[in-house]
PDBQT receptor file of N, H, CA, C and O in Angstrom, charges set to zero:
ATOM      1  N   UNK A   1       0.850  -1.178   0.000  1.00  0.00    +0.000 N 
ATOM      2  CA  UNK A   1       0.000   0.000   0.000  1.00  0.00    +0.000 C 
ATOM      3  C   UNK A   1       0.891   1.234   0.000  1.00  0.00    +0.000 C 
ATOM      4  O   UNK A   1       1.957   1.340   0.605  1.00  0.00    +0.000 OA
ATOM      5  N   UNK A   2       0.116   2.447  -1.009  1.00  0.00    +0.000 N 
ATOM      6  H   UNK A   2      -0.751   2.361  -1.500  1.00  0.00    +0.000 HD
ATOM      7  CA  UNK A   2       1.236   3.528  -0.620  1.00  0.00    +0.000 C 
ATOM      8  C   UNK A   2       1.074   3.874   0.827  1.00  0.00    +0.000 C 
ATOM      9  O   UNK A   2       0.238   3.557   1.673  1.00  0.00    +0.000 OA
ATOM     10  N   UNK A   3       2.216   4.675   0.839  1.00  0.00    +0.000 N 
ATOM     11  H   UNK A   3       2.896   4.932   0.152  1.00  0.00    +0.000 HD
ATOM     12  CA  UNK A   3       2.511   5.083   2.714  1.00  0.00    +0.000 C 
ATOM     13  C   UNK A   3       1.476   5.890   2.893  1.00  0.00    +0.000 C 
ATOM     14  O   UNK A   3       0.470   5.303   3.291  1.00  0.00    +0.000 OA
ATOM     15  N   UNK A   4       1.370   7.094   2.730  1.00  0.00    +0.000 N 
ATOM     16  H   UNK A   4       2.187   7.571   2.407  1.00  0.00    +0.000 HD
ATOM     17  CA  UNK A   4       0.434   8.434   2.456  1.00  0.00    +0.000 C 
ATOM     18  C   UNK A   4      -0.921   7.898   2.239  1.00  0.00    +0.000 C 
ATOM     19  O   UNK A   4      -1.833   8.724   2.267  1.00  0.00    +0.000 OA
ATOM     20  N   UNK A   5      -1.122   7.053   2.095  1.00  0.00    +0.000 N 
ATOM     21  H   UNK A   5      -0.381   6.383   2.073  1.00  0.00    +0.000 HD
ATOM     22  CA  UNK A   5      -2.675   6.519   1.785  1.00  0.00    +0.000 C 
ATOM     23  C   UNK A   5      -2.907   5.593   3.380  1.00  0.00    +0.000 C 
ATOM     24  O   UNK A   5      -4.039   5.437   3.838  1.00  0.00    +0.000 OA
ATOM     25  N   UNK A   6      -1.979   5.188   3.902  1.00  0.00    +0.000 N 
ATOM     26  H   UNK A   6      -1.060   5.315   3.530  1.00  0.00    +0.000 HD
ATOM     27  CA  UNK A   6      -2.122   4.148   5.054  1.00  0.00    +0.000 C 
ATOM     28  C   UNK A   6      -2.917   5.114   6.196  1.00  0.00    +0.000 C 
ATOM     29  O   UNK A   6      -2.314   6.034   6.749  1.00  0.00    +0.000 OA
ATOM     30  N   UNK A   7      -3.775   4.928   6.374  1.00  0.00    +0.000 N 
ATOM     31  H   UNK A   7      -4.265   4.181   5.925  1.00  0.00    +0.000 HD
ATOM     32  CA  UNK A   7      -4.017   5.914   8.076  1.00  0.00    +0.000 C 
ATOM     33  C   UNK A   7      -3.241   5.290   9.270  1.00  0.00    +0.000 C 
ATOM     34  O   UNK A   7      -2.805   4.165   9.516  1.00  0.00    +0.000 OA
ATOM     35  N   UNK A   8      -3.252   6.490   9.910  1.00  0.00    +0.000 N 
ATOM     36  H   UNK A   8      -3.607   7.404   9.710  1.00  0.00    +0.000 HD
ATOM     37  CA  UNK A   8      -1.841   6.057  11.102  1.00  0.00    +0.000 C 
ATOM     38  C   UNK A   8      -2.945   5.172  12.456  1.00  0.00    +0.000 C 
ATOM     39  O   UNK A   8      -4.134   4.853  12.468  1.00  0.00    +0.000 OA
ATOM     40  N   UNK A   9      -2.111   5.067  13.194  1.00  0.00    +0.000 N 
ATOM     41  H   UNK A   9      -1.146   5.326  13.183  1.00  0.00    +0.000 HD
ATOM     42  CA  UNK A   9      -3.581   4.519  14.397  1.00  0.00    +0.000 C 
ATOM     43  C   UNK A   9      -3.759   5.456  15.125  1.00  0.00    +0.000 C 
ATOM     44  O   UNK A   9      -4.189   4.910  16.141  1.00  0.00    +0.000 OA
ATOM     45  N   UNK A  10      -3.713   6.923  15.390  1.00  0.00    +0.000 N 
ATOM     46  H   UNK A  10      -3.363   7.366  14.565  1.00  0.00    +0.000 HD
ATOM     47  CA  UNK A  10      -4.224   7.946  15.713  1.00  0.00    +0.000 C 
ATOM     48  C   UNK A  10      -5.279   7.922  14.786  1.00  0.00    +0.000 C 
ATOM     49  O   UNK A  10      -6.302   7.906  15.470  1.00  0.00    +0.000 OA
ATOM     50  N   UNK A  11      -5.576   7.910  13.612  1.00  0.00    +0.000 N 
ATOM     51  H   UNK A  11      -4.744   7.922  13.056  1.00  0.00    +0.000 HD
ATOM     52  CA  UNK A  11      -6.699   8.152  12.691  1.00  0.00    +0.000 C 
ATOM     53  C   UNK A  11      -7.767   7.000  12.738  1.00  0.00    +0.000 C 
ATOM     54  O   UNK A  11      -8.978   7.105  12.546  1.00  0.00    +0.000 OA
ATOM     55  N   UNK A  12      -6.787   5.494  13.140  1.00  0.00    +0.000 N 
ATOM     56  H   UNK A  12      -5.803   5.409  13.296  1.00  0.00    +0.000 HD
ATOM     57  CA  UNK A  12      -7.629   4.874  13.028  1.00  0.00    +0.000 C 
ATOM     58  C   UNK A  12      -8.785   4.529  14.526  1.00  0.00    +0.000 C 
ATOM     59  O   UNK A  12     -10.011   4.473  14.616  1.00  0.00    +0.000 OA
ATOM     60  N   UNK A  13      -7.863   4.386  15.349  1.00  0.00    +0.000 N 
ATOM     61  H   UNK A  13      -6.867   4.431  15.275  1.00  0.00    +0.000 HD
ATOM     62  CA  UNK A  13      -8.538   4.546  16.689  1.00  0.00    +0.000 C 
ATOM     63  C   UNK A  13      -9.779   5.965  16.732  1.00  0.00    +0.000 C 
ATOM     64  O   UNK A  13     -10.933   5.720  17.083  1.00  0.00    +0.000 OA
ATOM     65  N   UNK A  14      -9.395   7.279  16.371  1.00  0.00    +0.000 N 
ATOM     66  H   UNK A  14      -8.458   7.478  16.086  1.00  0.00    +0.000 HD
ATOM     67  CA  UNK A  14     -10.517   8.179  16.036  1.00  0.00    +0.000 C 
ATOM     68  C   UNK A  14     -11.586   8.002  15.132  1.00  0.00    +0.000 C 
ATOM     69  O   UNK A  14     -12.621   8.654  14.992  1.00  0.00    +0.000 OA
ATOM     70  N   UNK A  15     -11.210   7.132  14.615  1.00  0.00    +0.000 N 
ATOM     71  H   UNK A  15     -10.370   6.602  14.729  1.00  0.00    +0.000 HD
ATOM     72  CA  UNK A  15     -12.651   6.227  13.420  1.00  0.00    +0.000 C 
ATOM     73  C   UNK A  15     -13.252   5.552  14.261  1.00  0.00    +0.000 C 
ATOM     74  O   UNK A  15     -14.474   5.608  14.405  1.00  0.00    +0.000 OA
ATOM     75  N   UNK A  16     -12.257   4.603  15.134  1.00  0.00    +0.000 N 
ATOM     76  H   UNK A  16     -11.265   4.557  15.016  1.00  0.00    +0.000 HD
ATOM     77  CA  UNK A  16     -12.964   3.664  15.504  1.00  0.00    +0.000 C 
ATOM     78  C   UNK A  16     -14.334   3.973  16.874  1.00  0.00    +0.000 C 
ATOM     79  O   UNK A  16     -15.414   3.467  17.180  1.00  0.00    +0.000 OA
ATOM     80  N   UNK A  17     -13.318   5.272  17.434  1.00  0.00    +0.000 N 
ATOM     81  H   UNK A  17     -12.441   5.682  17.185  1.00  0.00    +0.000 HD
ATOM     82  CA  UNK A  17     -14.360   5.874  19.075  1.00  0.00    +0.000 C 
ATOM     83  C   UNK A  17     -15.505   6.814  18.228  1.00  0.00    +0.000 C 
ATOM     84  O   UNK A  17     -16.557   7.005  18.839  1.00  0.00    +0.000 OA
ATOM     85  N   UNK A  18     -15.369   7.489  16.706  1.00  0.00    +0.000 N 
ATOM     86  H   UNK A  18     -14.514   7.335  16.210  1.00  0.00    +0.000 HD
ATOM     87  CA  UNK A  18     -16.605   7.892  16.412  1.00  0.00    +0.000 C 
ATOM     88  C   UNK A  18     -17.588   6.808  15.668  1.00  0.00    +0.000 C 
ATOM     89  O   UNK A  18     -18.757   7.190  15.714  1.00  0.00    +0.000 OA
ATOM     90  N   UNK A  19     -17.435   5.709  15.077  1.00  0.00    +0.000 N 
ATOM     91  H   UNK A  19     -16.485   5.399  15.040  1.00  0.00    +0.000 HD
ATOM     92  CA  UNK A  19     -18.401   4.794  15.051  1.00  0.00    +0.000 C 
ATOM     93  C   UNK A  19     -19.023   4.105  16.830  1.00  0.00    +0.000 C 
ATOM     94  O   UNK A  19     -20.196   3.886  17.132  1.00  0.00    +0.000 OA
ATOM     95  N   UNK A  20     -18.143   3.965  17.463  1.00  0.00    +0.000 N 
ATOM     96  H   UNK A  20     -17.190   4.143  17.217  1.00  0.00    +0.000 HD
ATOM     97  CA  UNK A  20     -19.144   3.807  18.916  1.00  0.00    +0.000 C 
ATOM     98  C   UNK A  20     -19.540   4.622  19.327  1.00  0.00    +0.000 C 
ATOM     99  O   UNK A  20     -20.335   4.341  20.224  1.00  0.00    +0.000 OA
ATOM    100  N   UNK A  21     -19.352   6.152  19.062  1.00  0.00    +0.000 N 
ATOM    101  H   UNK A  21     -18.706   6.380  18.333  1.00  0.00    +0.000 HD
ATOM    102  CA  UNK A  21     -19.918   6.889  19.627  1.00  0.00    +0.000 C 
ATOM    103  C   UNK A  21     -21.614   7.377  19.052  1.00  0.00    +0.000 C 
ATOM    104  O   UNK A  21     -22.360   8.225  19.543  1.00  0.00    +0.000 OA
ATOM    105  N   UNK A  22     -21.846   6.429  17.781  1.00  0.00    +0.000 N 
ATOM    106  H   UNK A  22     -21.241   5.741  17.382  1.00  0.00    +0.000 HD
ATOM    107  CA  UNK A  22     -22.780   6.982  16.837  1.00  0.00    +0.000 C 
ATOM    108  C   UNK A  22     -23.644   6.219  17.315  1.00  0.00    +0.000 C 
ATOM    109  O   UNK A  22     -24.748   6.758  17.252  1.00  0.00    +0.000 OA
ATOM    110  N   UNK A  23     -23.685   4.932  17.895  1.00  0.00    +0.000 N 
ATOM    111  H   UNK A  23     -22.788   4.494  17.946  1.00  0.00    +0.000 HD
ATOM    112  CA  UNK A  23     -24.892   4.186  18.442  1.00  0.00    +0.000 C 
ATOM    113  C   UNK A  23     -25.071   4.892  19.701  1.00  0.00    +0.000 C 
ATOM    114  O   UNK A  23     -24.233   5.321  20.494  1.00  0.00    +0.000 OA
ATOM    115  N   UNK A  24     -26.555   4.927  19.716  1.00  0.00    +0.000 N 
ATOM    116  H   UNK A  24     -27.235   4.579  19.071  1.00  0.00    +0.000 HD
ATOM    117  CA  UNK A  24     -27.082   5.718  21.111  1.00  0.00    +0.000 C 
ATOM    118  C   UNK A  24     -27.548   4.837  22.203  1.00  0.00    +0.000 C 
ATOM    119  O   UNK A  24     -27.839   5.185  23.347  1.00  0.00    +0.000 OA
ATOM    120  N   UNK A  25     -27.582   3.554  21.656  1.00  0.00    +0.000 N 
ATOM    121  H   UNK A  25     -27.345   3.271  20.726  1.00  0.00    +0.000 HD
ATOM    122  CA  UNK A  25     -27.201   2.433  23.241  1.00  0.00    +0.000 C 
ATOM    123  C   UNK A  25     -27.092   1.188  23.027  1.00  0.00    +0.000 C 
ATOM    124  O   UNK A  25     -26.824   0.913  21.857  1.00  0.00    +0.000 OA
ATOM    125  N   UNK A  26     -27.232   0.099  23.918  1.00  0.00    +0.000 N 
ATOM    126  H   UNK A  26     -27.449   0.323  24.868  1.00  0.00    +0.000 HD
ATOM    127  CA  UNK A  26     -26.419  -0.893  23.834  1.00  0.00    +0.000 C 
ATOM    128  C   UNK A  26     -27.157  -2.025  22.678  1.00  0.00    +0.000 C 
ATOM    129  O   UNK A  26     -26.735  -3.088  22.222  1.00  0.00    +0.000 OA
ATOM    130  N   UNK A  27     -28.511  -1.222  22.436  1.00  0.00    +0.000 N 
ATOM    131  H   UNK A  27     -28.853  -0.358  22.806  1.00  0.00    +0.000 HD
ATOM    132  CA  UNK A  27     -29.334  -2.537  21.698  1.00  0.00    +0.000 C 
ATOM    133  C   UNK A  27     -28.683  -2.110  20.050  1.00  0.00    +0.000 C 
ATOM    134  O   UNK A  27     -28.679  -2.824  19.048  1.00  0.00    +0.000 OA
ATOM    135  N   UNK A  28     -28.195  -0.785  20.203  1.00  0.00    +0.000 N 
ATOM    136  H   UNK A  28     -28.199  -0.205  21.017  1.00  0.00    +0.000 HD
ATOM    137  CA  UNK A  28     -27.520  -0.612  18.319  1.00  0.00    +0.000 C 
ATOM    138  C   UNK A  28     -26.945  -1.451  17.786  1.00  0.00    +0.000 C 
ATOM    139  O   UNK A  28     -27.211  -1.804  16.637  1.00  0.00    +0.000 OA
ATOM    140  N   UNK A  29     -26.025  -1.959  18.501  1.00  0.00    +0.000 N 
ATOM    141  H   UNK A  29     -25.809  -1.672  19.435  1.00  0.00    +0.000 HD
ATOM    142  CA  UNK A  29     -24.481  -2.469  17.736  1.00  0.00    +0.000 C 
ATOM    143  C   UNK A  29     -25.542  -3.666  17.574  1.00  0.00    +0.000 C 
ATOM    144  O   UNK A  29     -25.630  -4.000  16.392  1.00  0.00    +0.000 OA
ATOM    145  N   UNK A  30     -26.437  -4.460  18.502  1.00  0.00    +0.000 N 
ATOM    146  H   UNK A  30     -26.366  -4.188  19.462  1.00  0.00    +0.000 HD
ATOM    147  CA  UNK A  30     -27.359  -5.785  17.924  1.00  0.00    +0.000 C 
ATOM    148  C   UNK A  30     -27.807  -5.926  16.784  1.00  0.00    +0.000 C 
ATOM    149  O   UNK A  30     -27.495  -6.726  15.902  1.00  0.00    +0.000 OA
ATOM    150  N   UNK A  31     -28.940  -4.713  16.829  1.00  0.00    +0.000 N 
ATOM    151  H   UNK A  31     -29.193  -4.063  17.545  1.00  0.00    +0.000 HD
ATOM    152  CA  UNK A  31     -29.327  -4.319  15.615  1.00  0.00    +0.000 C 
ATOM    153  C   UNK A  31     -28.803  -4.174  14.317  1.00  0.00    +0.000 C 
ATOM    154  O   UNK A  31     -29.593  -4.368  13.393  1.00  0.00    +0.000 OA
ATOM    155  N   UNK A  32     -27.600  -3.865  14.037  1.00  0.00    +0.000 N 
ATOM    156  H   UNK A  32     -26.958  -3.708  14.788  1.00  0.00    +0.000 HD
ATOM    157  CA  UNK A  32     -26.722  -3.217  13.671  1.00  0.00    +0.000 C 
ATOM    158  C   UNK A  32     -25.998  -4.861  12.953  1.00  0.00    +0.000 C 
ATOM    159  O   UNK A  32     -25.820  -5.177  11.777  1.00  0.00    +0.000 OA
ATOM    160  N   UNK A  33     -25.801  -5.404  13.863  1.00  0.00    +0.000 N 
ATOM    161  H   UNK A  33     -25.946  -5.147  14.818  1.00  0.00    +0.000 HD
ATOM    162  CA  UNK A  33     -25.234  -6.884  13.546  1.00  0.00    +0.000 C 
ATOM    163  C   UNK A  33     -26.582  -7.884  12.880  1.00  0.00    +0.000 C 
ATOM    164  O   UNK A  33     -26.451  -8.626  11.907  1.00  0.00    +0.000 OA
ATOM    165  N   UNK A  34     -27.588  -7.730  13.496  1.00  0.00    +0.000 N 
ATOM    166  H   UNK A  34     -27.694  -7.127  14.286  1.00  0.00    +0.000 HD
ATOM    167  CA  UNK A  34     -28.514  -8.622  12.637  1.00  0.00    +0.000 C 
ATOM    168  C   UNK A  34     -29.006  -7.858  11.550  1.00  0.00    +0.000 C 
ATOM    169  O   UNK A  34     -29.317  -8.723  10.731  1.00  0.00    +0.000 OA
ATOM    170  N   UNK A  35     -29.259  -6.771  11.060  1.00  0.00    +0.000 N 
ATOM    171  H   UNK A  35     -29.007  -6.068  11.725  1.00  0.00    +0.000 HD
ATOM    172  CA  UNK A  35     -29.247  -6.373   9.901  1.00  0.00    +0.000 C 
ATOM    173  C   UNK A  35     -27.767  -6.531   8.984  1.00  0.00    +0.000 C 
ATOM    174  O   UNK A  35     -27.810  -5.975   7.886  1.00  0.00    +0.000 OA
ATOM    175  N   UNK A  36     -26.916  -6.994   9.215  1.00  0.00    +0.000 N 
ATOM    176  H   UNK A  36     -26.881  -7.446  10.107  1.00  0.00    +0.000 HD
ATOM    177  CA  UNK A  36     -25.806  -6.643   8.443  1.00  0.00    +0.000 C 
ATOM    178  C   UNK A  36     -26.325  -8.587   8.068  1.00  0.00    +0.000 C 
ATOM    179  O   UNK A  36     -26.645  -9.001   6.954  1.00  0.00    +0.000 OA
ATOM    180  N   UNK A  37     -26.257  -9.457   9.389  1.00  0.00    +0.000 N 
ATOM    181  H   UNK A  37     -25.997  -9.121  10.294  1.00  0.00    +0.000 HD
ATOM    182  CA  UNK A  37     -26.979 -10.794   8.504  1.00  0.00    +0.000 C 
ATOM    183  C   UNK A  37     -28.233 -10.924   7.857  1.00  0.00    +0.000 C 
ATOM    184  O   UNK A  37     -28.619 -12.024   7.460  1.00  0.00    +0.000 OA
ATOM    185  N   UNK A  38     -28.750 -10.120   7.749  1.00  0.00    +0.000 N 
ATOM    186  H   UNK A  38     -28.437  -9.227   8.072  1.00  0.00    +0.000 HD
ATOM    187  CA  UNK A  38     -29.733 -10.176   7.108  1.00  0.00    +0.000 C 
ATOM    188  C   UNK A  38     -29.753  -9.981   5.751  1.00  0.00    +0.000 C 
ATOM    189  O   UNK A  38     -30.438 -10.561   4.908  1.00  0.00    +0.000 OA
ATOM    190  N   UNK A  39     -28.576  -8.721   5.558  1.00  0.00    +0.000 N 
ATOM    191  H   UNK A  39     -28.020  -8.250   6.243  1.00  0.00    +0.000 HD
ATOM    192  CA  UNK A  39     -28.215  -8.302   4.146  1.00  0.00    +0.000 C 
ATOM    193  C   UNK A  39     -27.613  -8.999   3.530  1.00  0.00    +0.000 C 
ATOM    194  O   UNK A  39     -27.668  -8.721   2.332  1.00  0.00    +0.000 OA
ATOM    195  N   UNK A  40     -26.792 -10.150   3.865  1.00  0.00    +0.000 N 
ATOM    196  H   UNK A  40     -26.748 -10.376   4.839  1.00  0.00    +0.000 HD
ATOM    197  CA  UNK A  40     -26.035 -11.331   4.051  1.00  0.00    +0.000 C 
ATOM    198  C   UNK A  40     -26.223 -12.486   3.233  1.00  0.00    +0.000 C 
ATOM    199  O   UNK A  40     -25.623 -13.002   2.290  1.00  0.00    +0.000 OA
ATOM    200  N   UNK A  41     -27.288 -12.733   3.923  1.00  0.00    +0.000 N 
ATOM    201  H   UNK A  41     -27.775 -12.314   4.689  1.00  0.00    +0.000 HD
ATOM    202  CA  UNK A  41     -28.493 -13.664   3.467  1.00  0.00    +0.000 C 
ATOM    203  C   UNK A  41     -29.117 -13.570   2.118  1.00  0.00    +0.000 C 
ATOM    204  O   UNK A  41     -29.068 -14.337   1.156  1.00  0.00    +0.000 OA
ATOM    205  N   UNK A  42     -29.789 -12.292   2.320  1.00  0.00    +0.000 N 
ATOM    206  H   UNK A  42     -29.829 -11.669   3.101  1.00  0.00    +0.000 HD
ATOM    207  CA  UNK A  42     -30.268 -11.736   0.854  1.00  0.00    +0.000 C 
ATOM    208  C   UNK A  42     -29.542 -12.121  -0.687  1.00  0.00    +0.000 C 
ATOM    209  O   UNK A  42     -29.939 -12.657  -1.722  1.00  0.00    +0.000 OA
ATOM    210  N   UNK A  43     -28.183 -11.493  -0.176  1.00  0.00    +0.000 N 
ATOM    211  H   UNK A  43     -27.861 -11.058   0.665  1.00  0.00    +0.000 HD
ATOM    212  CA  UNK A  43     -27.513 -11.107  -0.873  1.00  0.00    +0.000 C 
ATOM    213  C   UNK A  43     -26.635 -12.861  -1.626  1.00  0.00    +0.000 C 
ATOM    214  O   UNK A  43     -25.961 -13.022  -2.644  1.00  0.00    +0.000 OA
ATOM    215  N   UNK A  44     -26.970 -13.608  -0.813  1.00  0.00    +0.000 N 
ATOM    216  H   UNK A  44     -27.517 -13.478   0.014  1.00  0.00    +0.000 HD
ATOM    217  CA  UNK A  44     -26.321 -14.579  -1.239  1.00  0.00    +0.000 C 
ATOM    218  C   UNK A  44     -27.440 -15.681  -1.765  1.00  0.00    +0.000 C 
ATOM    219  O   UNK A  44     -27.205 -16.804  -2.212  1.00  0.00    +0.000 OA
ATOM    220  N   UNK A  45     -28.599 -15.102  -1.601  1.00  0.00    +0.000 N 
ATOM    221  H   UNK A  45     -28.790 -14.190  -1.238  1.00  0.00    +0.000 HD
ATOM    222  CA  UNK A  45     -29.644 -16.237  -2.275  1.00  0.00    +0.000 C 
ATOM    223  C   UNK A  45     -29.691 -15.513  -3.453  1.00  0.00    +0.000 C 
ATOM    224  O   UNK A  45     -29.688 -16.166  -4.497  1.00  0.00    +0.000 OA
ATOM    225  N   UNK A  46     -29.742 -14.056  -3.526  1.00  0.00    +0.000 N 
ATOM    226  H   UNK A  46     -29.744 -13.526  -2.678  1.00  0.00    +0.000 HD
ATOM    227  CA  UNK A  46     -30.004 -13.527  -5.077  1.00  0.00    +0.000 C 
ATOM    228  C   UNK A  46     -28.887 -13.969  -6.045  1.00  0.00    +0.000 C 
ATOM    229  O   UNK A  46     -29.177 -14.513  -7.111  1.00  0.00    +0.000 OA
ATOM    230  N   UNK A  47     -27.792 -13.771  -5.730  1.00  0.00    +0.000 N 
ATOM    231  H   UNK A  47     -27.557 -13.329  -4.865  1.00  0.00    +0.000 HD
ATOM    232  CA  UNK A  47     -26.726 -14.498  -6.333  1.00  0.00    +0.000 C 
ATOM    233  C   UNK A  47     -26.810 -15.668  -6.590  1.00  0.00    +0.000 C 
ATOM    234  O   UNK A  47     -26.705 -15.908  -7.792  1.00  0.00    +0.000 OA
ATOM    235  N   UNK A  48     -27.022 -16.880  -5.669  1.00  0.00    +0.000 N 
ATOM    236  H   UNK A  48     -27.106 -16.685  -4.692  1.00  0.00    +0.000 HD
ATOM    237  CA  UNK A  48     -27.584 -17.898  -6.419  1.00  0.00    +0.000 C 
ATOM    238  C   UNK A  48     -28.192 -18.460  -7.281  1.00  0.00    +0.000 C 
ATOM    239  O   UNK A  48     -27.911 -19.308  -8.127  1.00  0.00    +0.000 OA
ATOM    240  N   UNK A  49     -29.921 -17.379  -6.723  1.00  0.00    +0.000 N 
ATOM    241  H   UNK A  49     -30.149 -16.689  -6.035  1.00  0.00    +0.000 HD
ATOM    242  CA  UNK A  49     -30.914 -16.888  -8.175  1.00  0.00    +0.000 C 
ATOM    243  C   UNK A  49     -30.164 -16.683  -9.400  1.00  0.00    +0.000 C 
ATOM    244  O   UNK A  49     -30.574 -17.020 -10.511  1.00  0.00    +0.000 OA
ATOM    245  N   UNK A  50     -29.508 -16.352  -9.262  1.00  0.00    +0.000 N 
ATOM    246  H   UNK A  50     -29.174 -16.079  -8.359  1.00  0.00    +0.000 HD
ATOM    247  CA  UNK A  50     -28.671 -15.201 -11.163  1.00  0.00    +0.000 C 
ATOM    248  C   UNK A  50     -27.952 -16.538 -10.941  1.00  0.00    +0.000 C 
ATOM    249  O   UNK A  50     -27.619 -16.138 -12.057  1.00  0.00    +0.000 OA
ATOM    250  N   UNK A  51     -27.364 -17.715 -10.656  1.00  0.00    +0.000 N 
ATOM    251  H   UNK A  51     -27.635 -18.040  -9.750  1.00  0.00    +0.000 HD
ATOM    252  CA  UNK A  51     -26.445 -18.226 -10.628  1.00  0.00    +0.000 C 
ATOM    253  C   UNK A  51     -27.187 -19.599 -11.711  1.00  0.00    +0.000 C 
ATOM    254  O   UNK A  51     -26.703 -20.388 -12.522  1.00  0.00    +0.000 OA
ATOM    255  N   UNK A  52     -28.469 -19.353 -11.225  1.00  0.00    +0.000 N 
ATOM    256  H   UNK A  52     -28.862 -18.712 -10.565  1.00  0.00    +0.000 HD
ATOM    257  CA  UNK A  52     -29.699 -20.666 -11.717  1.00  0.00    +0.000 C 
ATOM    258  C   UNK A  52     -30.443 -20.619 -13.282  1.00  0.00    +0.000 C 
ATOM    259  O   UNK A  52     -31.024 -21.372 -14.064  1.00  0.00    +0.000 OA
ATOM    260  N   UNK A  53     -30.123 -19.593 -13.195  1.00  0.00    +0.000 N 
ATOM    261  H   UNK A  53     -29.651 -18.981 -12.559  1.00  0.00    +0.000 HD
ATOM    262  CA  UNK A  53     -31.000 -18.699 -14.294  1.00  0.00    +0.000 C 
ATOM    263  C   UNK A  53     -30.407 -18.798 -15.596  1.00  0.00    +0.000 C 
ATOM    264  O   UNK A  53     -30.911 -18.205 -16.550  1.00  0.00    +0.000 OA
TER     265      UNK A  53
């Protein structure tokens, strides 16, 4: 990777405390995780679909 493109871990740790800071309580990050399987899911039966077709 170029150097200048790498973020340092000052940048990355400040990514990382403003994504926890964006959920407003503890049921987000759940939520947050079962929608991401959900999209998951979707996403891998439609592909199949087109895979059948």
């Amino acid at each position: 990777m170029i150097e200048f493109l790498k973020p340092s871990n000052r940048e990355i740790r400040k990514s990382i405390k403003d994504v926890d800071d964006s959920y407003n309580n503890d049921w987000d990050i759940l939520a947050e995780l079962c929608q991401n399987s959900v999209d998951a899911i979707r996403k891998k039966k439609a592909r199949k679909r087109n895979y059948q077709n």
